[in-house]
N, C-alpha and C positions, 0 to 999 in steps of 0.2 A: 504494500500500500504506500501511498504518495503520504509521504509524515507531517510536511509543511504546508498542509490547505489553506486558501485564500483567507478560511475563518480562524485561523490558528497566527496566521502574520499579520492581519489587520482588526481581529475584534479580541480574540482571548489574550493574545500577550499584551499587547497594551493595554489594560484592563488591570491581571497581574503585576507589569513592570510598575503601573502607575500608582498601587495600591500598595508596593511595597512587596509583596508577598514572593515571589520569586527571592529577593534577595532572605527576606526571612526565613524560609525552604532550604534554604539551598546548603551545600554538604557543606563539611569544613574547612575544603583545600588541602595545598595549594590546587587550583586550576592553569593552563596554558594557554595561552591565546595564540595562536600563529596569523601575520598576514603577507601576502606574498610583494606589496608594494602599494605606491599609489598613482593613480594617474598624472600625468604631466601637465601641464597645466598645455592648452593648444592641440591636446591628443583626442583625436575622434573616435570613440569606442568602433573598432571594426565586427568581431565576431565575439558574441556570448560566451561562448563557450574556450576562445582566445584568450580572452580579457576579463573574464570571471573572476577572476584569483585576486584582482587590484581592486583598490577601495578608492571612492571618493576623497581629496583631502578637507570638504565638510566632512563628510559621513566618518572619516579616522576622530577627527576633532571633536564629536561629538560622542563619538564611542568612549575616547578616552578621558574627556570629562566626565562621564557618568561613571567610569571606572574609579577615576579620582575621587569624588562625590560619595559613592555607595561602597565599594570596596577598599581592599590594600594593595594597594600595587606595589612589589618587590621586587628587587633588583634580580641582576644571573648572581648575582656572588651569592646572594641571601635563598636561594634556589641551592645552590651546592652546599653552602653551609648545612643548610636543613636535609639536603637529601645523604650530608655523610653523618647526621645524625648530631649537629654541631650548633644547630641554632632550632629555636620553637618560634612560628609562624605566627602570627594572629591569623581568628579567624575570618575568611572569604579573603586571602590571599592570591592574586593574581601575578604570574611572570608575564611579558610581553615578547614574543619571537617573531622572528620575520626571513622567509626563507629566500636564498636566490642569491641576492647581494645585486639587483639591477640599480643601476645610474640614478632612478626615481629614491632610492630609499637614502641617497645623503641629501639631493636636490628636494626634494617632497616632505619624506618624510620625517628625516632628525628636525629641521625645524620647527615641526608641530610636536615632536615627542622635548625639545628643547624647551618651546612655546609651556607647555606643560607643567614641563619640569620631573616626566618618567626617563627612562631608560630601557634598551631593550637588547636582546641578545639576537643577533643579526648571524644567520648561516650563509658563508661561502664558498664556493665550488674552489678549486684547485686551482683554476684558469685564471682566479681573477688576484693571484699571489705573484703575475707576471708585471716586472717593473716597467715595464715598456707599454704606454696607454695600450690599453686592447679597443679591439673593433670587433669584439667576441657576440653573438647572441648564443644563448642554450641551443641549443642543437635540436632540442624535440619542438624547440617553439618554431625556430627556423624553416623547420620542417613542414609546420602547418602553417606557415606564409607563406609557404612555394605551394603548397596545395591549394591554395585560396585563389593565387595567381596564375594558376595554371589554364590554358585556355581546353577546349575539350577536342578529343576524348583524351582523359586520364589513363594513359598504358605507364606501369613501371618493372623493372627487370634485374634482379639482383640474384645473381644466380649462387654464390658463395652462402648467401643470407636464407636460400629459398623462398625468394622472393619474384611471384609473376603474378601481379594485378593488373585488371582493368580489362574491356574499359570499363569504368565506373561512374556512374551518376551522380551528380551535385551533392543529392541528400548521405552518400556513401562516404563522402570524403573525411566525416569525423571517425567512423568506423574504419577506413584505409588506414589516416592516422597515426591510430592508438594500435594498431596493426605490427606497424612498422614500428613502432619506439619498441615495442617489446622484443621484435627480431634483432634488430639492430645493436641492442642492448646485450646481448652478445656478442660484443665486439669492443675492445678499446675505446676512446675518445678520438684517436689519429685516424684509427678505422673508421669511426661515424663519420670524421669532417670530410674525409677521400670520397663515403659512400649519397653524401649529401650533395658534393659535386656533380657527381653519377646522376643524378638524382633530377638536381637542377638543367641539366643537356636534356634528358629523355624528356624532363616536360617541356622543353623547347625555352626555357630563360635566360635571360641574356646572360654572359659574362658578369657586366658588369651589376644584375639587378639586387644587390647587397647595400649598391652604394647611397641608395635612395634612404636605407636606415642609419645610417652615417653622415650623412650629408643634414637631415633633417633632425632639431634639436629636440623636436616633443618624441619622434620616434626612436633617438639614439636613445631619449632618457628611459622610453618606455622599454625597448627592446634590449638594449646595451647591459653588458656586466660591468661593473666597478672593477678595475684594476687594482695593483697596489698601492698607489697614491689614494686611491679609493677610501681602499680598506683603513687606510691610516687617519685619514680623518674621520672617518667612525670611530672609531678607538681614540680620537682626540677629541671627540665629541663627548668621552664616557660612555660609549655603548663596548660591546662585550661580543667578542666575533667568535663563532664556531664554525665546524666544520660540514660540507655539505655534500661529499666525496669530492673524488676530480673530475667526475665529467658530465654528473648527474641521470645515470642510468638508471633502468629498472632493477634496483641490486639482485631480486627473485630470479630473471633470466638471466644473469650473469654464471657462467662457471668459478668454482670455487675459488682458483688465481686470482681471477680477474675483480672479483667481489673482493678479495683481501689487499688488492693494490689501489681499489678506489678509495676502500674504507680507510686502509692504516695510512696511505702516503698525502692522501690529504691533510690529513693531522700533521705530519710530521712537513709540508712543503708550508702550509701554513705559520707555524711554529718558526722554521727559517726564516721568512719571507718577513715578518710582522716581532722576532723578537719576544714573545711571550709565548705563553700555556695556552693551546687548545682543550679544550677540558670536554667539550659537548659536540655531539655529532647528530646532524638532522638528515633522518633519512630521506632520499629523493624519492617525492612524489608521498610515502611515508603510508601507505594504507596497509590493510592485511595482505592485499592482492599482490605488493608489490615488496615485501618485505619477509623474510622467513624468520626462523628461529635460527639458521644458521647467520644469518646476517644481526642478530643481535649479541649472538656469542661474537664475532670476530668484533663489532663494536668495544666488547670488554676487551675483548685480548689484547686490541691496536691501543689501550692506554684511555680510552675515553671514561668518564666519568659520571655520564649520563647520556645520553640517546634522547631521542623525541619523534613519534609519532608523528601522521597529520589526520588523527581520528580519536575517536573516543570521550573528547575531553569535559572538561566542565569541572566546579563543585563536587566533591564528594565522589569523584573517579578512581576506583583504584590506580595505586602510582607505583609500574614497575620501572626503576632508574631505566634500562636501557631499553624500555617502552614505553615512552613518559607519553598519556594521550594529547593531543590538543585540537582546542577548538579551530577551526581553519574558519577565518574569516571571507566573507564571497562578495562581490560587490550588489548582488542583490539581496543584500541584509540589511534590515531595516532596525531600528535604535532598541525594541522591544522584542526583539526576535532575535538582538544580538543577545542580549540578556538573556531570555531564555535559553540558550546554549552554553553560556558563560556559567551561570547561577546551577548547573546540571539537572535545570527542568528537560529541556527537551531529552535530553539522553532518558532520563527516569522516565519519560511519557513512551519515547520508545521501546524501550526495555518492556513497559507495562501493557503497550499493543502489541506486544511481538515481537517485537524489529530484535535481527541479531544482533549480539555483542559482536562491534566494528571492528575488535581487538584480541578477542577473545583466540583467534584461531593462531595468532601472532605466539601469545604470551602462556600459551599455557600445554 
């Protein structure tokens, strides 16, 4: 069943949120909040299901005064203290995370977490510990802009990958997609960028059609990774950088090498590149579907000192260190339906119609 009905986003939770009772409900904590960025200010929403992951910078500003307001918001360091057993929490304890490390998150968003006066623990891929400005995008995002721009019919052919689609229809192209991240994901990062070149000829794109995200500033900020000048001013802002692997694959399709050189060497190129402790690793993309139980043990083995999820979360969640849940913030979240996911209402309303434990198959 659909868990989020029209009557559930717009009459029951705000009703709740406004009555106080969500936050009075709600477990003890801590809770996790992840958001994956913000929009650029100039940036035209292109595709849903693209551009889902990023928030408003009203809609962030607003979320995070009401966090401020009704909750405690605590730091990563007050997260690890507590989770090595070394600090006590108050209750309805909130951490802030944000995965990716795109160009929007020091342009966008440290300002308003500045504005604030929160802090938040920012995940970065491996790519973006290179000193030399990058002209990087993620690789799965890249992927589904070339599929966007592609004129029709959609034929693609990767024969090492087992990879022969199309042609395929419009409506097909999120399902091709999500198709390919997962095969591809079986391969290095050096491997993915070769096989996306590939990729880009068969759909007939120009050489040069990259440069249009480079060239343009609400598109670098949306699409672009932060480098290491990057990183460092997050870190000179007082945010708190973790790890995101290297190349951000699906860890689950990964073979077992290739899953322990994403997980442990990000930690450790990070650590070089930035001069401090990696202590926290966010898994890419981070659901059950996309994460095993072997990929939370190499977590511990590579030196990590907590893990993070992109499921589960809220209030009153169970918290296993290297399967911390969290709530995944979406841009179609509204101010009382964030809350309800925060306060670990909606997790408990699920739980109590049915809905599987999102985590369950992960952790246990």
């Amino acid at each position: 069943m659909r868990f989020v009905t029209p009557a559930l986003k717009h009459i029951v939770f705000p009703v709740l949120s406004r009555s106080g009772y969500l936050r009075y409900t709600a477990g003890a904590g801590p809770a996790v909040v992840t958001y994956h960025g913000v929009f650029p200010s100039g940036y035209v929403v292109r595709n849903p299901a693209l551009d889902g992951n990023l928030v408003h910078a009203d809609a962030l500003r607003r979320q995070l005064r009401l966090l401020r307001s009704r909750y405690h918001v605590i730091t990563p360091d007050d997260f690890l203290h507590w989770s090595d057993g070394e600090l006590s929490l108050p209750p309805h304890s909130i951490l802030l995370t944000c995965d990716d490390a795109l160009r929007n998150t020091l342009t966008e968003m440290v300002p308003i977490l500045q504005e604030i006066g929160l802090s938040c623990l920012f995940f970065a891929t491996g790519a973006s510990a290179d000193e030399t400005p990058s002209m990087l995008m993620l690789w799965y995002e890249e992927l589904y802009l070339m599929l966007l721009d592609a004129g029709e019919p959609i034929t693609l052919s990767l024969p090492e990958a087992s990879v022969s689609i199309g042609p395929i229809a419009p409506d097909q192209k999120h399902s091709c997609w999500w198709n390919l991240v997962q095969r591809l994901s079986q391969f290095n990062g050096q491997s993915r960028r070769g096989f996306l070149d590939r990729f880009r000829e068969q759909l007939r794109l120009s050489a040069s059609w990259r440069e249009r995200f480079i060239q343009d500033s609400s598109l670098a900020a949306r699409f672009l990774t932060l480098d290491l000048a990057g990183l460092q001013q997050l870190a000179a802002a007082g945010m708190t950088i973790g790890a995101h692997s290297l190349s951000h694959p699906v860890l689950s399709r990964a073979p077992d090498d290739l899953a322990w050189q994403e997980i442990s060497e990000s930690r450790s190129v990070l650590e070089k590149a930035l001069g401090q402790t990696v202590w926290a690793f966010g898994y890419p993309f981070g659901n059950a579907a996309t994460v095993t139980r072997r990929d939370l043990r190499l977590a511990e083995q590579a030196g990590f000192r907590c893990a993070f999820m992109n499921a589960g979360g809220g209030l009153g969640a169970k918290i296993d260190r290297f399967a911390v849940p969290r709530v995944h913030v979406t841009a179609d979240m509204n101010l009382s339906e964030f809350e309800a996911h925060i306060s670990g209402f909606y997790r408990n309303l699920r739980t109590r119609l049915g809905g599987a434990d999102e985590l369950k198959a992960v952790v246990s």
